[in-house]
C-alpha positions in Angstrom: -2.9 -7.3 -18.1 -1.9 -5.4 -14.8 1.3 -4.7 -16.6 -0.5 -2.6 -19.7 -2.5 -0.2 -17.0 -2.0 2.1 -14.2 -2.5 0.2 -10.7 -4.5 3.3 -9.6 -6.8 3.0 -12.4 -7.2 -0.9 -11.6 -7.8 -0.5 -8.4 -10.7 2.5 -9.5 -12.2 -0.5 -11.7 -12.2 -2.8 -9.3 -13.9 -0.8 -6.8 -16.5 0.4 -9.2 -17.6 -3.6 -9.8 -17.2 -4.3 -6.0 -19.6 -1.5 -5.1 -21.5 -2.4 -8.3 -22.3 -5.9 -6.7 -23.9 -4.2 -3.6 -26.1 -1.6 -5.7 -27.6 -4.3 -8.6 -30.7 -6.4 -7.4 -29.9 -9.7 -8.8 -26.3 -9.5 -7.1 -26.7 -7.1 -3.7 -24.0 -9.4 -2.6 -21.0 -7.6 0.2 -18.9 -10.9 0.3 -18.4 -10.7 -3.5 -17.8 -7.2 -3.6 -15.3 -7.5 0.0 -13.8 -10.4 -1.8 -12.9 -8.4 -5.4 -10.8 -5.5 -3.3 -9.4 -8.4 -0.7 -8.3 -10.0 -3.8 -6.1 -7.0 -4.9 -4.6 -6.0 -1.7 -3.4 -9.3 -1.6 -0.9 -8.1 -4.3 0.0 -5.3 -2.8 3.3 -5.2 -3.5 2.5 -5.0 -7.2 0.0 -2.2 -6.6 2.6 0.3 -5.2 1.1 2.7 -2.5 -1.3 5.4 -4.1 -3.5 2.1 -5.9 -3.5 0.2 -2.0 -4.2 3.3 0.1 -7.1 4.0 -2.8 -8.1 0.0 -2.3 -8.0 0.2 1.1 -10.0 3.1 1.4 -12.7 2.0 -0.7 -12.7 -1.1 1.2 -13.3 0.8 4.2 -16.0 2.6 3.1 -17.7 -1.0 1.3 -17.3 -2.3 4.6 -19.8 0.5 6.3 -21.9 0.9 3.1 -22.7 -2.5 3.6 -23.3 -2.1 7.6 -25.8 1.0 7.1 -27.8 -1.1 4.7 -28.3 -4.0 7.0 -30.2 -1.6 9.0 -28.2 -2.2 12.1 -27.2 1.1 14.1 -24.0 2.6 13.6 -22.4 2.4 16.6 -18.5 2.1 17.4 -17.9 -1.3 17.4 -20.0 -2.0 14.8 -18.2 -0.1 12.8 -14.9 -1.4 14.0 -16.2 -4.6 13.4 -17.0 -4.4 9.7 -13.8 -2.4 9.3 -11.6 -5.4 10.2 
C-alpha cells in the first residue's frame, strides 16, 4: 500500500489516528497513539525526509500533548523527558 501513496500524506494519516486515540473517550490512550508514529519512523528509510521530519514533529508535539493533559507542570525536564 505505501507504494500507491505519497509518504507525506501517510505520515499526515497516521498522525491524524495517533492524535485521534488521545482525543476519543473510549480510547484516550498516548502509548497507542506514541506507538502508531514509532511504528513509521521505524521505516524511515522508506519515508524519505519531508514524511520523517513531518513524523517526527508530530511525535514531538503528541509527546507534550499528552504531558499537559496529565496535569503535571510543564517544566524543562519534563518536557525533555516526554520528548525522548
Amino acid at each position: 500500500i505505501d507504494k500507491k501513496i505519497n509518504q507525506l500524506n501517510l505520515a499526515r494519516i497516521a498522525s491524524f489516528v495517533a492524535f485521534s486515540l488521545l482525543d476519543d473517550p473510549p480510547y484516550k490512550d498516548g502509548v497507542a497513539a506514541r506507538s502508531i508514529l514509532e511504528n513509521l519512523l521505524e521505516k524511515r528509510d522508506r519515508l524519505g525526509p519531508a514524511a520523517a521530519l513531518y513524523a517526527e514533529a508530530r511525535l514531538g508535539l503528541l509527546g507534550l500533548t499528552v504531558l499537559a493533559r496529565s496535569g503535571e507542570a510543564l517544566t524543562t525536564e519534563s518536557s525533555v523527558k516526554a520528548l525522548e
